[in-house]
C-alpha positions as CSV (number, residue, x, y, z in Angstrom):
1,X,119.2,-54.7,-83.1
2,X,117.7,-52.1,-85.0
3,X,113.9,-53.7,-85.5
4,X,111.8,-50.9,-86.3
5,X,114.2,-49.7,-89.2
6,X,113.5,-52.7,-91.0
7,X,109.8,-52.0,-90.4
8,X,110.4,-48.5,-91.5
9,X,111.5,-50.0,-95.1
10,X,108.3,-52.0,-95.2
11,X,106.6,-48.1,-94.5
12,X,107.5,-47.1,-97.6
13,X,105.4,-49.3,-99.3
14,X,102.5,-47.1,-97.7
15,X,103.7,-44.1,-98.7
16,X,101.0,-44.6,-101.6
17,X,98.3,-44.6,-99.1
18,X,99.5,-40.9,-97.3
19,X,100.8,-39.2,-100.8
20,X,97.2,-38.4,-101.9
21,X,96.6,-36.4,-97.8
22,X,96.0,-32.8,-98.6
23,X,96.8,-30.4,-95.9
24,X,96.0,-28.0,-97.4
25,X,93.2,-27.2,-95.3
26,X,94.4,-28.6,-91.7
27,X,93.7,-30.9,-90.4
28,X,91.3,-32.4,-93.5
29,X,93.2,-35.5,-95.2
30,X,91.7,-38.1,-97.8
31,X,93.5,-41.5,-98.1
32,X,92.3,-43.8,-100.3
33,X,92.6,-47.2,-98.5
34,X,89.4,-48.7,-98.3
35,X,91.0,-52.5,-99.2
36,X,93.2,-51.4,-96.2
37,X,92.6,-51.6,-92.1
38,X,92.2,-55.5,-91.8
39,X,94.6,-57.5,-90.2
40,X,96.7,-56.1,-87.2
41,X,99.5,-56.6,-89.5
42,X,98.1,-53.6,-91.5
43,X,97.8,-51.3,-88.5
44,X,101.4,-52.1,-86.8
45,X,102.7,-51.1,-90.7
46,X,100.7,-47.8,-90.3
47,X,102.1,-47.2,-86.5
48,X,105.1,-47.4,-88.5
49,X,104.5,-43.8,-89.5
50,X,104.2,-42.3,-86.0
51,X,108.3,-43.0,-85.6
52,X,109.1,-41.6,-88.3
53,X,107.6,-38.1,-86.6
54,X,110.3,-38.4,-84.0
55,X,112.6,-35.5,-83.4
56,X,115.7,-37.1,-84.9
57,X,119.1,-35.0,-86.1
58,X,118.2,-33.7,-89.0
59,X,119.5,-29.9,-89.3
60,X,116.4,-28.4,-87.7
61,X,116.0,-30.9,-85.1
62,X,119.8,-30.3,-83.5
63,X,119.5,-26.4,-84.3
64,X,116.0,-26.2,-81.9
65,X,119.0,-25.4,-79.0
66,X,119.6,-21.8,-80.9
67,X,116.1,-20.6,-79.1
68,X,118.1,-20.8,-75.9
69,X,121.4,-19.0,-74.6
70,X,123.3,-22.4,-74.5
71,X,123.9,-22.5,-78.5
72,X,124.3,-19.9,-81.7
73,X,123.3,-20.1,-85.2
74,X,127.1,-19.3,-86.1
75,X,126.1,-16.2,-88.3
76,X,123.6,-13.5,-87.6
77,X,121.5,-14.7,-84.7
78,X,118.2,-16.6,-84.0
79,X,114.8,-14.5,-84.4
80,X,113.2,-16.5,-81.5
81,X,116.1,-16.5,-79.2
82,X,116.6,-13.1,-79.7
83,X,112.9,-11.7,-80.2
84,X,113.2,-10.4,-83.9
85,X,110.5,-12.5,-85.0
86,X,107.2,-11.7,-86.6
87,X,103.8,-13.2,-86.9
88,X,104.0,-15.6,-89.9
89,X,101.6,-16.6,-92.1
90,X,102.1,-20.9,-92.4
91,X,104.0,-22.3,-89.9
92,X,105.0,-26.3,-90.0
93,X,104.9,-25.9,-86.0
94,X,100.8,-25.5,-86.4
95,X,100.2,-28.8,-88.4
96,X,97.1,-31.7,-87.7
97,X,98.4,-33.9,-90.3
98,X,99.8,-36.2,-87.8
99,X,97.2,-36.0,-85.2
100,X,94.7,-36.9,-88.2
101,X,97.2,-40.2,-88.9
102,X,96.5,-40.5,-85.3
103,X,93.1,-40.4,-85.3
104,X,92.7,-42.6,-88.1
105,X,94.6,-45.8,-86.7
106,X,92.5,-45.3,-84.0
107,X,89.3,-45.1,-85.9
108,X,90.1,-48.0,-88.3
109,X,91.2,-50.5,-85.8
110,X,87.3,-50.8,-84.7
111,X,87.5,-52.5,-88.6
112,X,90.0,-54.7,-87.8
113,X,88.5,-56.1,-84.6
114,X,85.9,-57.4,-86.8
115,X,88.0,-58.9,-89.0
116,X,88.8,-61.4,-86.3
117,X,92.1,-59.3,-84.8
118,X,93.0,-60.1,-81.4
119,X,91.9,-57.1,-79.0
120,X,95.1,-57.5,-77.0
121,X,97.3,-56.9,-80.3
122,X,94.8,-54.2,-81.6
123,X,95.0,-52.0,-78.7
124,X,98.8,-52.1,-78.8
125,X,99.1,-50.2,-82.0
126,X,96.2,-47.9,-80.8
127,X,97.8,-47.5,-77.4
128,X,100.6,-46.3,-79.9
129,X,98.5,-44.2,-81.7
130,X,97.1,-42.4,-78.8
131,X,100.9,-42.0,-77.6
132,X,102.2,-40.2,-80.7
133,X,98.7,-38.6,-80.6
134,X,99.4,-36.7,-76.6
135,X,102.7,-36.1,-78.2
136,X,102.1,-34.1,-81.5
137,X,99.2,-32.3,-78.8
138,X,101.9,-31.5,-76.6
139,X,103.9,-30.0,-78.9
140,X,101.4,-27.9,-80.2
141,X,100.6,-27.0,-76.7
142,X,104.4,-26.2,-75.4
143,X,104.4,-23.4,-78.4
144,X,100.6,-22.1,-78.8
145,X,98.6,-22.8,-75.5
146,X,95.2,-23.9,-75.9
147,X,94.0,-25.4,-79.2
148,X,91.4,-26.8,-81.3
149,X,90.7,-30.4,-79.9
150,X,90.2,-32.9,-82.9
151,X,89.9,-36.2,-82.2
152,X,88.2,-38.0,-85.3
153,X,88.9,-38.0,-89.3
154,X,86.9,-35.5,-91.3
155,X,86.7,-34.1,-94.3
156,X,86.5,-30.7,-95.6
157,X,82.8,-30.3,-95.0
158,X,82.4,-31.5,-91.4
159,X,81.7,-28.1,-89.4
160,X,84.2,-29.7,-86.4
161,X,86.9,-28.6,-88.7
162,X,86.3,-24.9,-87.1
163,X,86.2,-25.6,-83.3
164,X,87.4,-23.0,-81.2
165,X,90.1,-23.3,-79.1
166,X,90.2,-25.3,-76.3
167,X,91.5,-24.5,-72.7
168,X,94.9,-26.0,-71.4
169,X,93.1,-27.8,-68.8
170,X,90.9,-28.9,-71.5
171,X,94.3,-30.0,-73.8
172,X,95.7,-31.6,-70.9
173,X,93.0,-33.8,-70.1
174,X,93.1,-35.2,-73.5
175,X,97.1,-35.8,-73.6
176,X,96.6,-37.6,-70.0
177,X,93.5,-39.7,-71.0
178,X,95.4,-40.7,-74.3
179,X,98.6,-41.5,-72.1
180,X,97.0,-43.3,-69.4
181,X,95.0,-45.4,-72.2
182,X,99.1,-46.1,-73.7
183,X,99.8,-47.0,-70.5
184,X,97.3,-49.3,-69.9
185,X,98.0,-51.3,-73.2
186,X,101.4,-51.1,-74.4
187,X,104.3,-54.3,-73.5
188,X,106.9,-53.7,-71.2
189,X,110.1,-52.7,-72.7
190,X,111.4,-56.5,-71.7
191,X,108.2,-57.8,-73.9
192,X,109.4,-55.5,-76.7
193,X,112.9,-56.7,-76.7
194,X,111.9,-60.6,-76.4
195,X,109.8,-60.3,-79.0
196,X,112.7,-58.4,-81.1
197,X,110.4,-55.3,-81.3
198,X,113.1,-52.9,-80.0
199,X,112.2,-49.1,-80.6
200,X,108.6,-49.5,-80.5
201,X,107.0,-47.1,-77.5
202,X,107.0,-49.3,-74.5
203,X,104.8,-48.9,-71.1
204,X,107.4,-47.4,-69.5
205,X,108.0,-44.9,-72.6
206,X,104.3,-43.7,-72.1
207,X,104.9,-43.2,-67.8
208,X,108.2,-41.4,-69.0
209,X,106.8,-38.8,-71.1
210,X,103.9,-38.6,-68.7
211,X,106.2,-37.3,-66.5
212,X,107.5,-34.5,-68.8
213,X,104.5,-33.1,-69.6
214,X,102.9,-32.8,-65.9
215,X,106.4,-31.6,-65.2
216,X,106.3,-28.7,-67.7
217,X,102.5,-28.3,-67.1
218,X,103.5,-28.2,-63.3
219,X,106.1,-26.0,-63.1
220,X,105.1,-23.7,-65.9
221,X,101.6,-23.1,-63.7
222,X,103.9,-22.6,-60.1
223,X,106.0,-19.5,-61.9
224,X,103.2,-18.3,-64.2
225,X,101.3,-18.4,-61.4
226,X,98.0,-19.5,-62.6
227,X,96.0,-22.8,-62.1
228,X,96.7,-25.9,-59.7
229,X,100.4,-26.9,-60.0
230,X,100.3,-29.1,-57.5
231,X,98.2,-31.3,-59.2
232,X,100.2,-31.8,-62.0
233,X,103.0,-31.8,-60.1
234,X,102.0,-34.9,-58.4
235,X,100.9,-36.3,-61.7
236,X,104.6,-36.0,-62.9
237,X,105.6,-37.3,-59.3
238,X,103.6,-40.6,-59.7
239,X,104.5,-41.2,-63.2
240,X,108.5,-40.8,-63.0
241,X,108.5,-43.3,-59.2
242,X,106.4,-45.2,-61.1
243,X,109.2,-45.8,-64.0
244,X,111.9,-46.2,-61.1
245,X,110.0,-48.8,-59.7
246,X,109.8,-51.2,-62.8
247,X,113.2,-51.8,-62.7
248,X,113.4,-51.9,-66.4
249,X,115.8,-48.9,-66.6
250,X,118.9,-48.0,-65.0
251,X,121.6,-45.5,-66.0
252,X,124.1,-46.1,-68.6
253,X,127.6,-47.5,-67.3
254,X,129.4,-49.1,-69.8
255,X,133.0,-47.8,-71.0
256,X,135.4,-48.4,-73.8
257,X,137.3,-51.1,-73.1
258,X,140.2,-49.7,-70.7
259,X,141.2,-48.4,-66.9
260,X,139.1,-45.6,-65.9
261,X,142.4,-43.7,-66.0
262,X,143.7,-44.4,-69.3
263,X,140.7,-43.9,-71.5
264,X,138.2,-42.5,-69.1
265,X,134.8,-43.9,-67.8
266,X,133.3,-42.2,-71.1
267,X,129.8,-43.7,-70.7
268,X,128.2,-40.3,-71.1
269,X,130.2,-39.7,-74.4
270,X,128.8,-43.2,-75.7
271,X,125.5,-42.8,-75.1
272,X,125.6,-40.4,-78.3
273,X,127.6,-43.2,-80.1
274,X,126.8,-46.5,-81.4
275,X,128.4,-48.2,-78.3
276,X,125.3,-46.8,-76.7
277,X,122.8,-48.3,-78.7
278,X,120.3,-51.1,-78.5
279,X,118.4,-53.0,-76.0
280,X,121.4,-53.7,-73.8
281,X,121.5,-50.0,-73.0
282,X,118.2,-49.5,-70.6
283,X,118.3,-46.1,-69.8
284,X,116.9,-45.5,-73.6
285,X,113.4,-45.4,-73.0
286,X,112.6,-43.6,-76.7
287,X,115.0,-43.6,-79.0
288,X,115.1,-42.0,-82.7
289,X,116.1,-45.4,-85.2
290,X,118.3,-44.7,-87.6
291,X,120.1,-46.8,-90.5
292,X,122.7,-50.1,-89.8
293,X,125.4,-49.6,-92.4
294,X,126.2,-47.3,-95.6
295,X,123.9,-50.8,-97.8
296,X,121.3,-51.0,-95.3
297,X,120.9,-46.6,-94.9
298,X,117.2,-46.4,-95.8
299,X,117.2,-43.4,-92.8
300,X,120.8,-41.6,-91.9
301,X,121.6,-38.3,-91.2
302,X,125.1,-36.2,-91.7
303,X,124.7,-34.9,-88.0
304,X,128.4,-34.1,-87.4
305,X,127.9,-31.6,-90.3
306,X,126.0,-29.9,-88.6
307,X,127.3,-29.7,-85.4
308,X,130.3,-28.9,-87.3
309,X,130.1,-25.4,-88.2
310,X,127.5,-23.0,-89.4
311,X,124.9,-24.6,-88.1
312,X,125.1,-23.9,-84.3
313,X,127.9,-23.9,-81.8
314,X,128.0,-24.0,-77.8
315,X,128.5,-20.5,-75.9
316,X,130.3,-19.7,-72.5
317,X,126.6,-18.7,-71.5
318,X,126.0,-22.7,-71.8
319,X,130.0,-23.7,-70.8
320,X,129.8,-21.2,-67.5
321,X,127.6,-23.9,-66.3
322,X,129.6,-27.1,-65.7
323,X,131.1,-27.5,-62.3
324,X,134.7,-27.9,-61.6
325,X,135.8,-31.0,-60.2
326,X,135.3,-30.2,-56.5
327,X,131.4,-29.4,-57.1
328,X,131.6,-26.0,-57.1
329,X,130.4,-23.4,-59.6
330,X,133.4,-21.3,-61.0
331,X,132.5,-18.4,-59.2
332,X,132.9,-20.3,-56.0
333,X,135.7,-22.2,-56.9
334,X,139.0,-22.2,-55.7
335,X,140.0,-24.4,-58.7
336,X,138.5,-22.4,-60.8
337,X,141.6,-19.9,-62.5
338,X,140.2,-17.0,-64.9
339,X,141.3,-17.5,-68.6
340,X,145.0,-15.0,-69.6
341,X,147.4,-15.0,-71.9
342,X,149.2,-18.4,-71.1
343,X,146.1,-20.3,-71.0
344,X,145.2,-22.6,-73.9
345,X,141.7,-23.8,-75.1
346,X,142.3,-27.1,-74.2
347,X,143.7,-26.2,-70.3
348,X,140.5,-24.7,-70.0
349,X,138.9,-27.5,-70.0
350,X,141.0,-28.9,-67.1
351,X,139.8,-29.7,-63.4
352,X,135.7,-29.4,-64.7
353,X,132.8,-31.8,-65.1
354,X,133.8,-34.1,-67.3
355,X,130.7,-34.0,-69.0
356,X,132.1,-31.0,-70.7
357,X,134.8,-32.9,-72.7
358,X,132.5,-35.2,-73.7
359,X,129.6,-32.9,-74.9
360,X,132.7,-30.3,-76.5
361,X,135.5,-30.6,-78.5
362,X,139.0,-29.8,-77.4
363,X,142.4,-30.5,-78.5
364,X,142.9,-33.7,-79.4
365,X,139.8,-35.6,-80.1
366,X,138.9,-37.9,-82.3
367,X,137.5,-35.2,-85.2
368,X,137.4,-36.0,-89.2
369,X,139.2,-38.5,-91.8
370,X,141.8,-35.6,-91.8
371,X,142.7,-35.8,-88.1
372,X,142.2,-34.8,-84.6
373,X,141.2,-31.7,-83.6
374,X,142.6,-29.1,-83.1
375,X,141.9,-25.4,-82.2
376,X,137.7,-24.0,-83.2
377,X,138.0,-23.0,-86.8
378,X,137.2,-19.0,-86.9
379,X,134.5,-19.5,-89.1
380,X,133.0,-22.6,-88.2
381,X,133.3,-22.6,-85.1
382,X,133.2,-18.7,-83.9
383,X,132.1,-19.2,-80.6
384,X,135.2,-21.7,-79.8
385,X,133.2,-24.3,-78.9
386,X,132.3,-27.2,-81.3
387,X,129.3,-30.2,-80.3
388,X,131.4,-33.3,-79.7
389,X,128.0,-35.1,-79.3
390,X,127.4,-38.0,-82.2
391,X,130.9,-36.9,-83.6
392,X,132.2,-39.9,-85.6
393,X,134.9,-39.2,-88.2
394,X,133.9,-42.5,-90.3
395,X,130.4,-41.3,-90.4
396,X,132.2,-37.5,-91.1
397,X,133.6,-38.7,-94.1
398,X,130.5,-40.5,-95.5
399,X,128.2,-37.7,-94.5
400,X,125.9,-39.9,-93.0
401,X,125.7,-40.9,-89.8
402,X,123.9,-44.7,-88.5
403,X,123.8,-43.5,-84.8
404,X,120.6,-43.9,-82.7
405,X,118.9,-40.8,-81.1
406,X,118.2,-40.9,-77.5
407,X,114.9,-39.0,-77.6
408,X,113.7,-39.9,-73.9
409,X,116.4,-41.6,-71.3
410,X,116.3,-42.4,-68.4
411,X,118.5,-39.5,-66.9
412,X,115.6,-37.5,-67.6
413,X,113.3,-39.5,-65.7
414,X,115.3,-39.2,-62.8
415,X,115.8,-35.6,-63.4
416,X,112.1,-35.0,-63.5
417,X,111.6,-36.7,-60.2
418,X,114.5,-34.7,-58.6
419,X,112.7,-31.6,-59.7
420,X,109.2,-33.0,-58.9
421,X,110.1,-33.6,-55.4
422,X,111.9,-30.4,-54.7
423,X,108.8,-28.2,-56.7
424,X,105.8,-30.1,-54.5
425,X,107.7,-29.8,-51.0
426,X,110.1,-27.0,-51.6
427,X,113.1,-29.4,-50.0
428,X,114.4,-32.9,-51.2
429,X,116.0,-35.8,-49.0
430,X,119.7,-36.8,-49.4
431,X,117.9,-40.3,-50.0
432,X,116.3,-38.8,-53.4
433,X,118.9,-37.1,-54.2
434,X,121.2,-40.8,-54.3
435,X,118.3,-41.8,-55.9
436,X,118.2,-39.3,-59.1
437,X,121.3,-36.8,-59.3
438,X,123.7,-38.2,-57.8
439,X,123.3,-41.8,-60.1
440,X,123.7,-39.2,-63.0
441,X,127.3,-37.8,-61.0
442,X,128.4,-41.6,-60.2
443,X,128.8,-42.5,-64.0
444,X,131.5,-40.2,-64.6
445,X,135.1,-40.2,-64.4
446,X,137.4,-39.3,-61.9
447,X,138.7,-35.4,-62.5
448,X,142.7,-35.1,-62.3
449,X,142.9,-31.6,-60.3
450,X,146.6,-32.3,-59.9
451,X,149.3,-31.9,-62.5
452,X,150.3,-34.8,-64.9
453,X,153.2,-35.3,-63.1
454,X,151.4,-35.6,-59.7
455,X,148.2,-36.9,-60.7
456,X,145.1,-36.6,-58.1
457,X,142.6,-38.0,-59.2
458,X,138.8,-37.2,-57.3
459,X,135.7,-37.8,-57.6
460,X,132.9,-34.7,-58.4
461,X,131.1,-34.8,-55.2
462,X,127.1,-35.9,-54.1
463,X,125.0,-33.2,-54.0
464,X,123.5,-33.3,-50.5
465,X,121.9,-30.9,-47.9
466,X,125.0,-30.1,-46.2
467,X,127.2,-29.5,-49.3
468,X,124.4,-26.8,-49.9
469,X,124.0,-25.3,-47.1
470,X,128.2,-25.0,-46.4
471,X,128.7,-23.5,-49.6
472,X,126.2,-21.1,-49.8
473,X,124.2,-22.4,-52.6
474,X,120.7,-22.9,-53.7
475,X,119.5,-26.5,-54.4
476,X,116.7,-25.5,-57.0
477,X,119.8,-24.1,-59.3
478,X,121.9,-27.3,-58.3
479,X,118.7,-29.3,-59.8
480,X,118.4,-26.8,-62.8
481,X,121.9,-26.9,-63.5
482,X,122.2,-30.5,-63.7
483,X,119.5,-30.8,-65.7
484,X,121.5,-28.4,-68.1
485,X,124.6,-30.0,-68.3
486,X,123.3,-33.6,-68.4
487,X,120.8,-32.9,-71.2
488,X,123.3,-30.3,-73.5
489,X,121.8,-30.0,-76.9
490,X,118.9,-32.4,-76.4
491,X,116.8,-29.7,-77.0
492,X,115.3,-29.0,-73.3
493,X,116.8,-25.7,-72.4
494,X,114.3,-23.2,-74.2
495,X,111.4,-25.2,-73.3
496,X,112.6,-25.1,-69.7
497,X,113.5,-21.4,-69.5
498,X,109.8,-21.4,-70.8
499,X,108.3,-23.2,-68.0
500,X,110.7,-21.6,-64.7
501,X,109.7,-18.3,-66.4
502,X,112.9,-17.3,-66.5
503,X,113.4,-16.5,-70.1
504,X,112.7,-12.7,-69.6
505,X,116.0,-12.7,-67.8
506,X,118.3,-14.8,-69.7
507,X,117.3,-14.6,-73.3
508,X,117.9,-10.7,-73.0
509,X,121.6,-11.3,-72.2
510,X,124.4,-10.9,-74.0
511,X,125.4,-14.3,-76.0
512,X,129.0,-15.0,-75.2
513,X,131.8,-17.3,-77.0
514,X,134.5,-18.0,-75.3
515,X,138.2,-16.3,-74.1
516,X,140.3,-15.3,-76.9
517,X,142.9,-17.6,-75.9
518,X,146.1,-16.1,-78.0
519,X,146.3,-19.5,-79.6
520,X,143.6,-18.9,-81.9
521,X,145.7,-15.5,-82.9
522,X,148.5,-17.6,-84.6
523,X,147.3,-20.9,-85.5
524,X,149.0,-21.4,-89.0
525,X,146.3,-21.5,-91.8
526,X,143.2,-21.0,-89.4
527,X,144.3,-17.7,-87.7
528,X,141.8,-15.6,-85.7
529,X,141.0,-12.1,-86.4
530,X,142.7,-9.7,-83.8
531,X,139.7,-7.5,-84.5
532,X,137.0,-10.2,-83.4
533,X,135.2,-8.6,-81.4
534,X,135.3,-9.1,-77.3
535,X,134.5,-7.5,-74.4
536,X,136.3,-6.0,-71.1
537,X,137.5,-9.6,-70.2
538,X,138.3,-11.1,-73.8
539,X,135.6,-13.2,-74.2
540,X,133.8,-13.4,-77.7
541,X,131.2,-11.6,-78.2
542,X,128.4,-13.6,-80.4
543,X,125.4,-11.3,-80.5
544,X,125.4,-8.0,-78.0
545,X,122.0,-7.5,-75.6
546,X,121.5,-4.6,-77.3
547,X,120.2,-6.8,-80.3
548,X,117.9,-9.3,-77.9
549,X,114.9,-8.7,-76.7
550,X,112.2,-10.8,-75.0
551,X,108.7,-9.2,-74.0
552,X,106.7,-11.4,-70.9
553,X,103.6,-10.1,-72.3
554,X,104.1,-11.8,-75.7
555,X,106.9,-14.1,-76.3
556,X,106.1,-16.8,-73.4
557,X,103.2,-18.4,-76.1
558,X,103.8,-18.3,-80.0
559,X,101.9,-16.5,-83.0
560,X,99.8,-18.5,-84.4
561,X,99.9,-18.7,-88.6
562,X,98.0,-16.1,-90.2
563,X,96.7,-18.2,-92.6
564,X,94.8,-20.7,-89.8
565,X,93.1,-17.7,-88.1
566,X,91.7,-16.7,-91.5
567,X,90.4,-20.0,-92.0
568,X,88.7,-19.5,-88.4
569,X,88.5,-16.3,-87.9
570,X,85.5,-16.3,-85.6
571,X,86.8,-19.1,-83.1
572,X,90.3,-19.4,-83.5
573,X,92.3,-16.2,-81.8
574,X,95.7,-15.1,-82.2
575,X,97.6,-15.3,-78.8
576,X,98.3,-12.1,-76.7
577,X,100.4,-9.6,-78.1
578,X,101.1,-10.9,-81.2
């Protein structure tokens, strides 16, 4: 099933083309390939390149959830989560190389046409191109705001090298053109599979990630209070219905083999596994292709590594967030029973979202070639949670991992539209909320908030209207919150506290672990410190407030390089406060 990786080998034999770039001097690039560019067969090798860029789960692609408060680095903090960091002078964050890869498909398939290829094909790899193109601006744009525009090849010379920046209007309007051009080009995700080109970015792919950028651009604008949110809100609006209407999605169902009871609906847990993967599974929309066995491995990663230990690991901040089984938050639960002396790590997982014992480790689980796991190791895992997502203990012992990445699903398409609504209009219907949350809800299991011995099994509850309003809650933090849970460690949540302008109140917070249950006191051979370090109520303490900071003036937009303003120092400007 896994098409584009054998394309990806074929890549490599164009890594001779890129290995002369020089980016030195961003975003100049010299390829020598002038008996390249003539058949489409030649640009759909070079498009090849663009998914390769994807965020996959290498170390510093599952680590980007340590800017947040829902993970921790597992040793002395993170300088952007906790506002310790300075002004550098390179960055790999501020990078054109890939836009100019962009820009050159793009360019060369004008040489292409003439060479007899059909337009139809051609404009599906430059549809492509254009994609990866809005995305690598967007990312730029999340972190730095405005930017030089540069949407041609040039070389060192070419005075367009020292544009100033542009405005975010003026960025947007390029990623939308670009995305509307994808749009208009690219198969269907059902023309992608037939024609066995699954991974390659599909029509609905380009409407998806529409979506998430006039969603960020929307929302971002509505709490920053500048510009005209509701026009990207609507933008996001049109693109995510638009995606719902196709059909060509639908929300991932499909358990092990088993009653519901006995192993658990665990769906959710296989998206992240290779149970989840390929084209029978339609709520991937992007997906991150990796290898298809330890002969064929061209691309793997030792993910579980890193989610082992070290790396990062979950925090009650993040765990404080999952309901309990009657739909409650814990404050408001009456299921809900603070942590003491009898309770054990694994209890605590008891009578919540099930969501949480798939996206966490607790007693039990399948873990490594050595056995099941058992309590968070002290130094591994010092914040007592451990990532169960993409956790494999076959893959553990080889230290590499053949397991897809679900870059953009479907979940978050619905998600978007949930939030869409509710943003333009300030209320949402019970109908959309059947239509986007609570299809996320229906895929899980059943919750035992009984005993083993008397079993009751029940269902998390809808999120409607009236469940709101009896309870005493607010439905944009039901919509946020669900949006948390369901996307854990996907690398949303910093970019989100970004946008609702709400990282000046929780990145400031303290960064909790969880209880001290006494368990981890006397586990033989993996014995907790009695002198870690806790507060009034015996939960962990990661990294105090007194150590985080985050200024609104500054830290909502990132320092640009040194280095690129002193290339440009008369049009490109540092961003405020920094």
């Amino acid at each position: 099933m896994k098409n584009l990786h054998t394309q990806l080998v074929k890549f490599l034999c164009l890594a001779i083309f890129y290995s002369s770039c020089s980016v030195d001097t961003s975003p100049e690039a010299n390829i020598s390939n002038q008996n390249y560019w003539n058949t489409v067969s030649d640009l759909r090798l070079a498009a090849n390149y663009f998914y390769s860029t994807l965020p996959g789960l290498t170390n510093s692609d599952v680590t980007e959830d340590n800017w947040s408060t829902d993970a921790y680095p597992n040793s002395t903090g993170n300088n952007i989560s906790d506002g310790s960091r300075v002004t550098p002078a390179t960055s790999n964050d501020y990078d054109y190389y890939r836009i100019y890869q962009a820009n050159q498909l793009i360019e060369k398939s004008a040489q292409v046409l003439q060479n007899g290829g059909k337009a139809e094909e051609v404009n599906w790899y430059i549809g492509e191109a254009r994609f990866f193109r809005a995305w690598y601006y967007f990312e730029l744009f999340k972190r730095f705001g405005g930017m030089p525009l540069i949407t041609k090849t040039m070389l060192v010379d070419d005075p367009d090298i020292f544009l100033p920046r542009a405005s975010r209007e003026e960025v947007l309007t390029l990623i939308y053109s670009d995305l509307d051009f994808a749009i208009s080009v690219l198969r269907t995700s059902d023309q992608l599979n037939s024609s066995k080109e699954y991974g390659r970015i599909s029509k609905t792919a380009a409407l998806s990630f529409k979506s998430s950028v006039a969603l960020f651009e929307g929302t971002r604008s509505k709490f920053h209070q500048y510009g005209d949110y509701k026009k990207h809100l609507n933008l996001a609006k049109d693109a995510a219905e638009a995606v719902i209407n196709t059909g060509d999605h639908a929300i991932f169902s499909q358990p092990t083999a088993g009653t519901a009871k006995e192993v658990l609906n665990n769906a959710y847990f296989n998206l992240f596994q290779e149970a989840g993967e390929g084209r029978a599974n339609k709520e991937n929309i992007i997906v991150r292709v990796y290898g298809q066995t330890r002969e064929n491995n061209i691309i793997t990663t030792p993910v579980q590594r890193f989610y082992e230990g070290n790396n990062i690991v979950a925090t009650q901040n993040f765990v404080d967030s999952y309901l309990m089984a009657d739909g409650l938050p814990k404050k408001k639960s009456p299921l809900y029973t603070e942590p003491n002396a009898k309770t054990t790590h694994a209890g605590y997982f008891s009578k919540q979202d099930p969501r949480m014992s798939f996206t966490l480790f607790k007693k039990g689980d399948e873990y490594i070639t050595s056995g099941a796991y058992n309590l968070p190791h002290p130094n591994l895992q010092r914040s007592g949670f451990a990532i169960r997502k993409y956790a494999n203990k076959t893959y553990w012992g080889l230290q590499a991992s053949f397991i897809d990445k679900p870059v953009l699903r479907y979940a978050e398409v619905l998600l978007n539209y949930a939030e869409t609504i509710y943003e333009l209009e300030e209320t949402i219907s019970d109908e959309l909320l059947n239509k986007t949350i609570n299809q996320l809800r229906a895929r899980l299991p059943q919750v035992n908030i009984g005993t083993t011995t008397e079993p009751n099994f029940q269902s998390i509850p809808k999120l409607t209207n009236a469940f709101i309003q009896t309870y005493g809650l607010s439905m944009r933090e039901e919509i946020r919150r669900e949006r948390r849970v369901e996307l854990a460690f996907e690398g949303f949540r910093y970019w989100d506290l970004i946008r609702w302008k709400t990282a000046e109140i929780e990145l400031p917070e303290t960064l909790y672990g969880s209880y001290l249950f006494s368990e981890y006191l006397t586990n033989s051979g993996q014995a907790w410190s009695p002198n870690t370090p806790v507060d009034s109520r015996n939960y962990i303490i990661l990294q105090d407030a007194k150590l985080r900071k985050f200024d609104p003036e500054r830290d909502y937009l990132w320092p640009i390089p040194m280095n690129e303003i002193a290339k440009n120092p008369n049009n490109l400007t540092q961003n405020p406060q920094w």
